[in-house]
Every structure is written in C-alpha cells, then in structure tokens.
C-alpha positions in Angstrom: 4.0 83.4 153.6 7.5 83.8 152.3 10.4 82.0 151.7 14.1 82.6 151.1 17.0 79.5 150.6 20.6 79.8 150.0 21.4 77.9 146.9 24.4 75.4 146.6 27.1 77.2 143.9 27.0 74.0 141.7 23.1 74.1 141.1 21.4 75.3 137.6 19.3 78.5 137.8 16.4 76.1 136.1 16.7 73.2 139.2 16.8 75.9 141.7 13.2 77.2 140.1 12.2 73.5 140.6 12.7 73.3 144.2 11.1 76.7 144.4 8.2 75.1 142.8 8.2 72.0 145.1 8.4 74.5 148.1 5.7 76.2 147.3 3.7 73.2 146.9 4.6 71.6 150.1 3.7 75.2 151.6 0.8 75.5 149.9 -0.5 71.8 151.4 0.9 72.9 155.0 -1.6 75.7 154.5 -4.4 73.8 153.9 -3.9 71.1 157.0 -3.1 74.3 159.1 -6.4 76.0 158.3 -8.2 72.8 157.9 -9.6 73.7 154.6 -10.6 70.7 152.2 -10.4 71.2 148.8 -8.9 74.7 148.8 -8.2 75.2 145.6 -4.6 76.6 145.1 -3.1 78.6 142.1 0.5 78.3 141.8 2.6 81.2 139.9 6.8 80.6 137.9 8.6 82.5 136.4 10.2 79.8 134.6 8.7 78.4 131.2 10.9 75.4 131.8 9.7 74.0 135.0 6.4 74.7 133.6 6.9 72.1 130.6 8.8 69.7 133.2 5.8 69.2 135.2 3.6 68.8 132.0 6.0 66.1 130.9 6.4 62.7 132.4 8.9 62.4 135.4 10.2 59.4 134.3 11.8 60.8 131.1 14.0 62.9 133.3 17.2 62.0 135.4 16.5 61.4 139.0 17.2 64.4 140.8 14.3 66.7 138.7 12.1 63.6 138.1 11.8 62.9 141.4 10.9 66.4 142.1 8.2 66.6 139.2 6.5 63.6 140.3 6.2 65.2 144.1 4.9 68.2 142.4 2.4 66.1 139.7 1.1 64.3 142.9 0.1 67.5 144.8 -1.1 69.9 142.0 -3.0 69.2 138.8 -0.8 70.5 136.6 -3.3 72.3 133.4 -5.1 74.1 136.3 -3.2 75.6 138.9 0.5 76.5 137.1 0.5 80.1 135.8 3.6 82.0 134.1 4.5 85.7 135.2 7.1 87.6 134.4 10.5 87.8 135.8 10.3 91.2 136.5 6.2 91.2 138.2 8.0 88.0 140.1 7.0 89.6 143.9 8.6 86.2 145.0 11.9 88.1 143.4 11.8 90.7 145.7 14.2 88.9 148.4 16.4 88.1 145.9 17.5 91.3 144.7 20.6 93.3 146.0 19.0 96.6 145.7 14.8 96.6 146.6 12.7 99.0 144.5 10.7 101.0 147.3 7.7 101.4 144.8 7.6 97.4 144.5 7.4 96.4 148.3 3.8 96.7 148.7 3.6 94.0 146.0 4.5 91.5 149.3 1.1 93.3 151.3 -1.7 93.0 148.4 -0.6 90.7 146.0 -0.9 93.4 143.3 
C-alpha cells in the first residue's frame, strides 16, 4: 500500500517525516483490522534519524504539535523493535516523490527489494 500527501509550504522537512511515520502506523493498524490478524507483528522503516530519536524520547518534552504525534505513534508501535533506518536514497517510499523516476528502481514498489 502506498501513499502520497501534498505538504503545506510552511512545514519542516523533519515534521513532514513525522506524519509520514504516523501514517504509516495508522496504515499499518488498518491493515491488521482489515485482514483480521492479531498480533501481526509490523516493522516500520525512516529515513529520518530524527524522528527516530523523537519517538525514543518522551512526548512530553516536545511542543505540541510533534508530541502529540509521538505519543500516537509510542501508543501503536513499540518503539526498540519495530523502527528501522534506511537510506535516503534505498527510500522505495521516495519513489513518488521524485520529479524524474529511475526506471531500474520501480520494481523496488513490486518486491520490496
């Protein structure tokens, strides 16, 4: 499953990765009541060291707008587990992003590879 957002002009590259993360976790639990799968475990995958250290932190030593998200995310994922980095540029979540698509790259969005 993929998904694409326009961004507001005024947001930071680093809060936009955030509600990418809290997408993907809200996707990732739609998934499971969809398939009716209990306990599935999930891994989730960022490109963004930040966001990584923001949801190992406490959400109430942030301003509101990222604590709120953080705690949403803290609630639905164990954070140590599940959160892996990769790369910018392995990024297949990227891929929609980009103004001009690297052919060789596409089947990243078929088999995960």
């Amino acid at each position: 499953m993929a998904r694409t957002r326009l961004a507001a002009v005024s947001t930071t590259i680093c809060r936009l990765k955030l509600q990418a993360v809290r997408l993907g976790v809200r996707v990732g639990a739609y998934l499971e009541e969809a398939l009716e799968i209990l306990e599935l475990r999930h891994m989730y995958w960022t490109d963004s060291a930040e966001v990584r250290c923001w949801i190992r932190a406490d959400s109430s030593d942030y301003q509101q707008f990222v604590g709120h998200r953080i705690a949403e995310v803290r609630l639905a994922t164990d954070e140590r587990r599940v959160w892996q980095f990769v790369p910018g540029a392995l990024n297949p979540a990227d891929l929609a992003t980009r103004q001009a698509v690297d052919e060789t790259r596409i089947p990243l969005w078929f088999d995960g590879a």
